[in-house]
C-alpha positions as CSV (number, residue, x, y, z in Angstrom):
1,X,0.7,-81.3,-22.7
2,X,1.5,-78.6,-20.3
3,X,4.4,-77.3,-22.6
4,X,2.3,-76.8,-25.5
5,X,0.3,-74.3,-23.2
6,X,1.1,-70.5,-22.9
7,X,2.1,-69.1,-19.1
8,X,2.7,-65.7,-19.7
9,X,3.2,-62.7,-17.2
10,X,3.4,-58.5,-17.7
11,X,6.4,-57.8,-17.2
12,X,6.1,-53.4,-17.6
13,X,9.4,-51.6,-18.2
14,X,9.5,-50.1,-15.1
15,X,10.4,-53.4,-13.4
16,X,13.2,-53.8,-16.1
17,X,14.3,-50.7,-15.2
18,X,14.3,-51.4,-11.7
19,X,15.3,-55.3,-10.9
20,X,17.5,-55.5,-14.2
21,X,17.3,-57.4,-17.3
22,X,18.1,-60.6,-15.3
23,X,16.3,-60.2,-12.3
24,X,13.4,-60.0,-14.2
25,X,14.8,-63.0,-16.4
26,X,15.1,-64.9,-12.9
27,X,11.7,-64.2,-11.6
28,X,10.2,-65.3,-15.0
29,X,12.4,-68.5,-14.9
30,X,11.4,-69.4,-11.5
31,X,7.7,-69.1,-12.0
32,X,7.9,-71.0,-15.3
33,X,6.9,-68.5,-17.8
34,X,7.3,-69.8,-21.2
35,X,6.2,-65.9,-22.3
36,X,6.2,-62.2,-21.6
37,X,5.1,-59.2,-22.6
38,X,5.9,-55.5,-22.1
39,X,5.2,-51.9,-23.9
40,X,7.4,-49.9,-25.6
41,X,7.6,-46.7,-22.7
42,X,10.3,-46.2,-20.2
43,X,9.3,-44.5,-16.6
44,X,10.9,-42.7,-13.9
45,X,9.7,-41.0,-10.5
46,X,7.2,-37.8,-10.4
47,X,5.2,-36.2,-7.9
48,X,1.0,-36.1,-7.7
49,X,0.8,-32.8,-9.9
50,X,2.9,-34.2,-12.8
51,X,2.6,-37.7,-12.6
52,X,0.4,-40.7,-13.0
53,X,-0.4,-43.0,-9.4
54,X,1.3,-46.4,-10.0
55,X,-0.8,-48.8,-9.3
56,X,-3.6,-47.3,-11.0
57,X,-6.4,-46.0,-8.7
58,X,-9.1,-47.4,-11.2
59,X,-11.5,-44.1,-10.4
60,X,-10.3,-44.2,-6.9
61,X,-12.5,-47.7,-6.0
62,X,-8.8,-49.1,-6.4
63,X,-6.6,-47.0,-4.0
64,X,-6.4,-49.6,-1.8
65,X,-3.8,-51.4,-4.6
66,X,-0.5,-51.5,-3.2
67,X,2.6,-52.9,-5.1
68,X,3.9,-56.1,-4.0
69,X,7.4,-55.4,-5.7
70,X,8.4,-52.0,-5.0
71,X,9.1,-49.4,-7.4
72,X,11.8,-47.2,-6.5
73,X,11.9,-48.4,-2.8
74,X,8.0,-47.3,-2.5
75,X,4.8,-49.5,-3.0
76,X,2.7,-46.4,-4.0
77,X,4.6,-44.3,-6.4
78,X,3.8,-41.2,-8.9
79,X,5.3,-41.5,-12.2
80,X,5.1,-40.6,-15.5
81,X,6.9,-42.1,-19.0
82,X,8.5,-41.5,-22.4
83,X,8.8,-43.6,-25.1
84,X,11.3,-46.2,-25.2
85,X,12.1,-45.5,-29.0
86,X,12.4,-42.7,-31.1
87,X,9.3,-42.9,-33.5
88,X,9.1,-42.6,-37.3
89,X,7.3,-39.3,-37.6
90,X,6.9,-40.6,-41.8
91,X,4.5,-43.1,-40.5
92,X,2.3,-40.7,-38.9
93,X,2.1,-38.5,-41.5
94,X,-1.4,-36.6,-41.9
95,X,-3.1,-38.4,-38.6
96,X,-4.5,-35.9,-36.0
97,X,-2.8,-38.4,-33.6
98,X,0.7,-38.5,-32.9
99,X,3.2,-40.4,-31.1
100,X,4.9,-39.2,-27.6
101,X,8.1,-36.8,-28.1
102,X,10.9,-39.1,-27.2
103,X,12.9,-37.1,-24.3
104,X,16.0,-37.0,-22.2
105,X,14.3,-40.4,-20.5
106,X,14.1,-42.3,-24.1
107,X,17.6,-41.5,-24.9
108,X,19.1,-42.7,-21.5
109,X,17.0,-45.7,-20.6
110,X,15.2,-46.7,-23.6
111,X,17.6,-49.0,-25.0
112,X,16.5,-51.0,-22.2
113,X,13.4,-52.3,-23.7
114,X,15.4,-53.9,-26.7
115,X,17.7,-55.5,-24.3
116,X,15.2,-56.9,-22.5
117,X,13.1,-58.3,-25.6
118,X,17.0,-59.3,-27.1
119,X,17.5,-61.5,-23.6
120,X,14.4,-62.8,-23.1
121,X,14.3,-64.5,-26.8
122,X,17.8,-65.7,-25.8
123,X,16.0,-67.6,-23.0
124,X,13.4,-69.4,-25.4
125,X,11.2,-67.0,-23.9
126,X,7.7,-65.4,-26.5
127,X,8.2,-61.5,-26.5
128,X,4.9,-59.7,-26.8
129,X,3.9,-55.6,-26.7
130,X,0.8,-55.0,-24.6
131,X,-0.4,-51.3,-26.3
132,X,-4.0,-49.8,-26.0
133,X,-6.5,-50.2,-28.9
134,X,-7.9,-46.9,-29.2
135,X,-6.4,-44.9,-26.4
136,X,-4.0,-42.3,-28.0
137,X,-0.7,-42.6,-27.9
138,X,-1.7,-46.2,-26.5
139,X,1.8,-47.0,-24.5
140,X,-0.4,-47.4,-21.6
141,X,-3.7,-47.3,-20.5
142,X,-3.2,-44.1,-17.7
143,X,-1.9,-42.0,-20.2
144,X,-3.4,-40.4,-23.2
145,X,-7.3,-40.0,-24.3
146,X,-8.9,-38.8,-27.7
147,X,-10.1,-35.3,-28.3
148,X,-13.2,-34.5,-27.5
149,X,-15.1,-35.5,-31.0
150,X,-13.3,-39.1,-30.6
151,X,-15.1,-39.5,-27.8
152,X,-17.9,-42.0,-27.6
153,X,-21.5,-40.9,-26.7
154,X,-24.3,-41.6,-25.5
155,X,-27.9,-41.8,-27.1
156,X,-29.0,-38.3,-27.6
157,X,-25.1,-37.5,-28.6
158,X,-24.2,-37.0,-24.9
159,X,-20.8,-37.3,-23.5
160,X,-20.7,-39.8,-21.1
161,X,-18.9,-38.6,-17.8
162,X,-19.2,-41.7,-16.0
163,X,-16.3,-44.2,-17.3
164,X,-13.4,-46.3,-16.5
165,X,-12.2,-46.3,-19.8
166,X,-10.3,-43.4,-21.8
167,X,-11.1,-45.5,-25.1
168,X,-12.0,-43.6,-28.2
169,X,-14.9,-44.5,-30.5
170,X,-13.7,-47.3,-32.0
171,X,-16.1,-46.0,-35.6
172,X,-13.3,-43.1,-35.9
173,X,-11.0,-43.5,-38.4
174,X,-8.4,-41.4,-36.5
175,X,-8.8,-43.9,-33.9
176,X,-8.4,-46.6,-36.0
177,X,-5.5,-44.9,-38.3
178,X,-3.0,-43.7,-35.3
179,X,-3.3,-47.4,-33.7
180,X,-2.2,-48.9,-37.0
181,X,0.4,-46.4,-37.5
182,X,1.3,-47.1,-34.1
183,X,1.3,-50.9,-35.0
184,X,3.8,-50.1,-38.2
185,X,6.1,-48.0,-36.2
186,X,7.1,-50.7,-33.2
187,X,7.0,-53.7,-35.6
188,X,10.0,-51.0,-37.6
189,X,11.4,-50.3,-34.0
190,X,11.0,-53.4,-32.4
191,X,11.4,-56.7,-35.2
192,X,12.5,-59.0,-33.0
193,X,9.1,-58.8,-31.0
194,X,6.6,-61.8,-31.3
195,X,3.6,-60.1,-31.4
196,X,1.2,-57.7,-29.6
197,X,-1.4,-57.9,-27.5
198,X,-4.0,-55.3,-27.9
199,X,-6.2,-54.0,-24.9
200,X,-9.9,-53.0,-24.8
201,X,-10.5,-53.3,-28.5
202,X,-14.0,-53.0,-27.6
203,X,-16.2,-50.9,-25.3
204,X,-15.3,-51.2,-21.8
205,X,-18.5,-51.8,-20.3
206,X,-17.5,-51.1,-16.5
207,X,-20.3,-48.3,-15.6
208,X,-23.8,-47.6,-17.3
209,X,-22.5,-45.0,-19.0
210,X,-19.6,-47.3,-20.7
211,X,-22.6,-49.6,-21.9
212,X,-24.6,-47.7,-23.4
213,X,-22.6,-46.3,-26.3
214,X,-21.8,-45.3,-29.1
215,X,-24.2,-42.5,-31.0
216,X,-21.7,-40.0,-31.9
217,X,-21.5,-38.5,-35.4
218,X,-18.8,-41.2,-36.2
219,X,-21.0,-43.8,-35.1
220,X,-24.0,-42.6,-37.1
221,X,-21.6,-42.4,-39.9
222,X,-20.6,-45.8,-39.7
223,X,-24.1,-47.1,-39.1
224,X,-25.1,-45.9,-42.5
225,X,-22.2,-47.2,-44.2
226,X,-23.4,-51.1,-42.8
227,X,-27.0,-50.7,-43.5
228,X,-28.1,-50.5,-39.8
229,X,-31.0,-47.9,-38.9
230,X,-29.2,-45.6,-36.6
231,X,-31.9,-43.7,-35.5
232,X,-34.2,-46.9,-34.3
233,X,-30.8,-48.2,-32.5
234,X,-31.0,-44.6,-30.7
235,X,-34.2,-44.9,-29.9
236,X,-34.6,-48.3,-28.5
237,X,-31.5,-48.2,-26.7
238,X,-32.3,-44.4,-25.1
239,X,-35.5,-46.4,-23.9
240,X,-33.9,-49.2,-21.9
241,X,-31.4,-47.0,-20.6
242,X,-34.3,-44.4,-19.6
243,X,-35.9,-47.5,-18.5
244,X,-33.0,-48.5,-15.9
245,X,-32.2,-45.2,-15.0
246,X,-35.4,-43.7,-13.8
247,X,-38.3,-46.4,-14.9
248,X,-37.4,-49.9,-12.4
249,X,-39.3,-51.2,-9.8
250,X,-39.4,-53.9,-7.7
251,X,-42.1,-55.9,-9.7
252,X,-39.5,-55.6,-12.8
253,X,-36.9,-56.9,-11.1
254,X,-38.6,-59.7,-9.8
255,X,-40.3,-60.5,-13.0
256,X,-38.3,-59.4,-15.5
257,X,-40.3,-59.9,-18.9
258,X,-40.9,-55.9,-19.1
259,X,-37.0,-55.5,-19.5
260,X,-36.7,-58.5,-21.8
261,X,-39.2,-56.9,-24.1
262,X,-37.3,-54.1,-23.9
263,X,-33.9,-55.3,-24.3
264,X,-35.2,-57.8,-27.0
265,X,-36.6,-54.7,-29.5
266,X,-34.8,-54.4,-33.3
267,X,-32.2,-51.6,-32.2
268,X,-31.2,-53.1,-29.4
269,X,-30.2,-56.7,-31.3
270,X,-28.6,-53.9,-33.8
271,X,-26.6,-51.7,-31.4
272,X,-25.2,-55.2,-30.1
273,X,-24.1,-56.1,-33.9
274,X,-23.1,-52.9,-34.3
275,X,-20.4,-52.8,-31.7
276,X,-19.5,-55.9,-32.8
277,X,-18.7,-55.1,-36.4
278,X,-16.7,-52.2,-35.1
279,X,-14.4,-54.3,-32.8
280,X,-13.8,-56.6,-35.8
281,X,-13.1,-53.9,-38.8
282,X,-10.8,-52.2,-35.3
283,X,-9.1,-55.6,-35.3
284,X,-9.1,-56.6,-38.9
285,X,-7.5,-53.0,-39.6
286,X,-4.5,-53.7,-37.0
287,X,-4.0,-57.2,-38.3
288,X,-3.1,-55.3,-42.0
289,X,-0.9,-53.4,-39.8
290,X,1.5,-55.3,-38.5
291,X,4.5,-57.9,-40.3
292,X,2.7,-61.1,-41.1
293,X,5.0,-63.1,-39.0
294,X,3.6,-60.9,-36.0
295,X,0.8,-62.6,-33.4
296,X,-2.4,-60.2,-33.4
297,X,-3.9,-61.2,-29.7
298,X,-7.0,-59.5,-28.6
299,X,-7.4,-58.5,-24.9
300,X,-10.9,-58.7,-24.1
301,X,-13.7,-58.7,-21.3
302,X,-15.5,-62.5,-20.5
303,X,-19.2,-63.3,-21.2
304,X,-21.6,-61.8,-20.5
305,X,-19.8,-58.5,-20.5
306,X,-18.4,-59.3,-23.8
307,X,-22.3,-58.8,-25.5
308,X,-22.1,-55.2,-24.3
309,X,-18.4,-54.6,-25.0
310,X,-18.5,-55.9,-28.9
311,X,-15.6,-58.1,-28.6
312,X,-16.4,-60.2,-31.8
313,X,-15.2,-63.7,-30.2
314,X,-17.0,-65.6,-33.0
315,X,-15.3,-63.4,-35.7
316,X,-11.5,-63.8,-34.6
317,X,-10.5,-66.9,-36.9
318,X,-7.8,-65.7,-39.4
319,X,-7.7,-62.5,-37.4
320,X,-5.7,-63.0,-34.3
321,X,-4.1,-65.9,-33.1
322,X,-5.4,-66.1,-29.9
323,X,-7.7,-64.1,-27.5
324,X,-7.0,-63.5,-23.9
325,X,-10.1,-63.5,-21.9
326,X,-9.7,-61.4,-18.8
327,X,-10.7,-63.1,-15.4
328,X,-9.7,-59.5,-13.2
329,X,-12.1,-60.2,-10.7
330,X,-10.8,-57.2,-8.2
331,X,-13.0,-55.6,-10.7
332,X,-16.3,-57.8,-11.3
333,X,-17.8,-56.3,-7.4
334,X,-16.8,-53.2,-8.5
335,X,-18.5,-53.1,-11.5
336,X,-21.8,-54.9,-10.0
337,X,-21.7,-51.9,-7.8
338,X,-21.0,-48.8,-10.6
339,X,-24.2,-50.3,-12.1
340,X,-26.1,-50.7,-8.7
341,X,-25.6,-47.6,-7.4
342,X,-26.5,-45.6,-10.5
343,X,-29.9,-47.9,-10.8
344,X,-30.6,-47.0,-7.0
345,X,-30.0,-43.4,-7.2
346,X,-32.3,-43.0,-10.3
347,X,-34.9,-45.3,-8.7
348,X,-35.9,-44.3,-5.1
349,X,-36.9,-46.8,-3.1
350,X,-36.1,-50.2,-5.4
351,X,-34.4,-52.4,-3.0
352,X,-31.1,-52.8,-3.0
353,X,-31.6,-56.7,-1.9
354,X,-33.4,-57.7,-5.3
355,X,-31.0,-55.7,-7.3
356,X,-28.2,-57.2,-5.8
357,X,-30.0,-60.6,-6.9
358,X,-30.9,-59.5,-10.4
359,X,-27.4,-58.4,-11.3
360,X,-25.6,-61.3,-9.8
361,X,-27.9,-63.7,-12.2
362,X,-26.9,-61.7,-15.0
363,X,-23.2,-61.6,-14.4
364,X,-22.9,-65.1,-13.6
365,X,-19.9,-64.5,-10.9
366,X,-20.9,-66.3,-7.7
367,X,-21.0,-70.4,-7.8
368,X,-24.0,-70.2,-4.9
369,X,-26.2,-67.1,-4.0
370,X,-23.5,-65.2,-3.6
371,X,-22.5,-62.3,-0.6
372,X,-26.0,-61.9,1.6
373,X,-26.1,-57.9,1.3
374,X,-25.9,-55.5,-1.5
375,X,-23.0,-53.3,0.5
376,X,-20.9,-56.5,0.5
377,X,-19.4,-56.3,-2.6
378,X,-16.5,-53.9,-2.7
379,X,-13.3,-53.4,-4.8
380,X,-11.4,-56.1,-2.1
381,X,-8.5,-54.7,-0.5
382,X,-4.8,-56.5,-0.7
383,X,-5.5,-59.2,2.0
384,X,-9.2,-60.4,1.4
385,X,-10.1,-62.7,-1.4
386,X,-12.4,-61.6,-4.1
387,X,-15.7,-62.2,-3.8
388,X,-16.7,-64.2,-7.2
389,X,-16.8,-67.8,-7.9
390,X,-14.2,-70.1,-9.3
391,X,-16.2,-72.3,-10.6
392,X,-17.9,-69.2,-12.5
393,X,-14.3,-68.0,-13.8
394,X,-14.0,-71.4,-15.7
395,X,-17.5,-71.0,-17.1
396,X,-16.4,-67.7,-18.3
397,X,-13.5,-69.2,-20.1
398,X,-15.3,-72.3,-21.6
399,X,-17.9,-70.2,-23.0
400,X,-15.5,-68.0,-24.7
401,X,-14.1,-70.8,-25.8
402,X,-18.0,-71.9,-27.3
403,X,-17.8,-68.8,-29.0
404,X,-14.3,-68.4,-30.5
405,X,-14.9,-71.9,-32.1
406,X,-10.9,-73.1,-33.1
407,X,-9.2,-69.4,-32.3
408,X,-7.1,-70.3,-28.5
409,X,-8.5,-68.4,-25.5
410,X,-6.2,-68.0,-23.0
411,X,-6.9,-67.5,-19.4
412,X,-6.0,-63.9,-18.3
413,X,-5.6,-64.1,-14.4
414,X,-5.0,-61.3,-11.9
415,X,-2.2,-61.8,-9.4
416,X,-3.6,-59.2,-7.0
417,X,-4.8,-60.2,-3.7
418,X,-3.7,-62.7,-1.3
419,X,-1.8,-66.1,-1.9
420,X,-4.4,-68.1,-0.9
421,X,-7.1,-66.6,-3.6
422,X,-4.7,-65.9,-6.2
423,X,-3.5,-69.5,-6.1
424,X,-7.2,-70.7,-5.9
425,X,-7.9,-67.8,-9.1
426,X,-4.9,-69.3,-11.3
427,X,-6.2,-73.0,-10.8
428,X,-9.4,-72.2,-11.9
429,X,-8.2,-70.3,-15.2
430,X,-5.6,-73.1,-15.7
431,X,-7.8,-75.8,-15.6
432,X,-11.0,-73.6,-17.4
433,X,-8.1,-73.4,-20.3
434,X,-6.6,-75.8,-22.7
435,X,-4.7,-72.8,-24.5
436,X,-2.8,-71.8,-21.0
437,X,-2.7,-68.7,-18.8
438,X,-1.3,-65.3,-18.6
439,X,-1.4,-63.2,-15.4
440,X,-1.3,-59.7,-14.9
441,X,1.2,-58.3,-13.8
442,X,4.2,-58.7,-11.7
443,X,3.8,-55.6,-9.7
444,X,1.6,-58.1,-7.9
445,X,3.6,-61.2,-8.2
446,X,5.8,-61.3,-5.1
447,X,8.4,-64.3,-5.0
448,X,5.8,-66.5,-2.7
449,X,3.4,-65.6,-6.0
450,X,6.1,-66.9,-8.6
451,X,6.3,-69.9,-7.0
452,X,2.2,-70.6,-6.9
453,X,2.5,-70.0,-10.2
454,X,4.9,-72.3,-11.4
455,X,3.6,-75.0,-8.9
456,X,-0.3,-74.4,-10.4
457,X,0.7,-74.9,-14.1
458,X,2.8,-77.7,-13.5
459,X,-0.4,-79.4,-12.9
């Protein structure tokens, strides 16, 4: 049984670069992996000004992070990439987005990647690209962005400046164009690769201002062109945002009818669609894209984030092969606190105690009561376990499951924090899983985490 289930690890270039093809080949061996996936950049050291931190800050909340395997001797590093091929400029033709200029970088370590992909198959071994969905160039998620217009808005047209995400609206059509280029171009470069696994093709709802989207003039256009009434989806949504950023009290949260009503009016149950049809024409678009032998596999946030995010789990079948729910729960406090902290400075004087409660019954991330005070949650540094349920990480992925009726959903597991949680994390998304696992990513994975991992899905 456990054979015919995926255990997949990120494996970035960087690490190839750095251990070798078969160190990495070793490490993947001794944790079990029966998969693997990378993206199609190479990397080398920079400094603050010119470079990206590795890992990620996530808006700073994250700066604790620290790499378990060490790049380039260090466990915090700047850096910045090229791509690890030289692209087809043909394919790209007319698009306002255009791939990375392959550099000195590409042309001395690229070849890598296709060695690594080449050995790996050798092995038995799936070979999977993890790209970006609507983040231009979409190599990876820290570098790149749309231009301005691209950019998703709020009701009212506003930018948001409050985000997580870089993602562009997924209604424009340059969005949607340079990722299916993009698509074309590594299934040319790359056709020995199994498939791809596509990141936030959605809306990242990590902060209010990532939910509440998207009223730009590509949304509006695309709203006419389905037959939904943009300007009552502005409307009602504008008035339960208004509503929880400057209209909350404590009787609301306590009773929370008013925001039902509110959250139950005709453009909101239309805005939720909406995003929704956009995430599936996004994916249906990228699954024309790419060779037909190629696996489309969706990367995408858990219930109940996924009702604000659009991720059409229901609408997947004949679309992409399987979906990979993410369990990243470094983030989940972090996220309970972007939205309670912009709630409590807009209302003055709600407490912080019966927001604390309101959100946790809405997220569905503790398996009791959850943490006693509000200023509990925190992103959780490298040695303390995160604060969210197991039991609730295996409802997650059974109700995605619900959802996504005969497509696979595949537990995506962090491998950040310490042994004891992460072993504790990967039970509960092996066992919430018939489809299998994949864990992000070995930056995280020391040996002592290999070995959890091979020990857990052996189960």
């Amino acid at each position: 049984m456990t054979r015919k289930r995926v255990v997949g690890i990120t494996v970035l270039p960087e690490y190839i670069q750095t251990e070798g093809v078969e160190g990495v080949l070793d490490s993947l061996a001794r944790a079990g992996a029966t998969a693997v996936s990378t993206s199609p950049y190479v990397m080398e050291p920079a400094d603050e000004k010119t470079g990206s931190r590795e890992p990620p800050g996530d808006s700073d909340k994250g700066i604790v992070r620290l790499l378990d395997r060490p790049l380039w001797g260090k466990r915090e590093i700047f850096v910045r990439t090229e791509p690890s091929f030289v692209p087809d400029l043909s394919i790209y033709e007319g698009l306002r987005y255009q791939p990375p200029e392959p550099g000195p970088l590409t042309h001395a370590e690229g070849a890598i990647v296709a060695d690594f992909i080449k050995a790996a198959k050798t092995k038995g071994l799936k070979v999977y690209f993890q790209v970006m969905s609507a983040v231009p160039p979409g190599y990876r998620v820290q570098f790149g962005g749309p231009e301005e217009d691209d950019i998703p808005r709020l009701p009212g047209g506003v930018l948001p400046t409050r985000r997580i995400d870089n993602n562009g609206s997924l209604a424009s059509s340059h969005i949607v164009d340079y990722g299916c280029a993009m698509l074309r171009d590594l299934c040319r470069a790359y056709p020995d690769i199994d498939g791809f696994r596509v990141d936030w093709p959605e809306y990242p709802p990590y902060t209010p201002d990532g939910v509440f989207l998207d009223f730009g003039a590509h949304a509006r256009k695309a709203a006419q062109r389905m037959g939904l009434d943009f300007a009552r989806m502005e409307g009602d949504v504008g008035g339960l945002r208004s509503t929880l950023l400057g209209g909350l009290n404590d009787k609301m949260l306590e009773d929370n009818g008013a925001l039902r009503e509110l959250a139950a009016r005709p453009g909101v149950t239309d805005w939720l669609q909406f995003k929704t049809m956009l995430a599936e024409e996004l994916l249906v678009a990228y699954r024309a894209a790419i060779d037909t032998d190629k696996e489309l596999i969706a990367m995408a946030f858990p219930p109940p984030w996924s009702l604000l995010s659009g991720i059409p789990y229901r609408k997947l079948d004949g679309v992409c092969s399987s979906v990979q729910t993410k369990l990243y729960t470094m983030h989940w406090p972090t996220m309970l606190r972007f939205y309670g902290d912009a709630i409590l400075e807009a209302n003055p004087g709600l407490s912080s105690e019966k927001l604390l409660r309101f959100i946790l019954r809405l997220l569905d991330i503790a398996d009791d009561a959850g943490l006693p005070n509000y200023e509990d949650y925190a992103y959780p540094g490298p040695d303390e376990a995160h604060p969210c349920g197991v039991e609730a990480q295996a409802r997650k992925i059974r109700q995605a499951q619900t959802e996504a009726g005969s497509v696979p959903v595949v537990a995506a597991a962090h491998s950040y924090g310490p042994l004891d949680d992460v072993r504790a994390r990967l039970r509960a998304a092996w066992e919430g899983s018939s489809a299998g696992v994949w864990v992000n990513r070995y930056c995280y994975i020391a040996d002592e985490k290999l070995d959890i991992i091979r020990e857990e899905t052996a189960q």
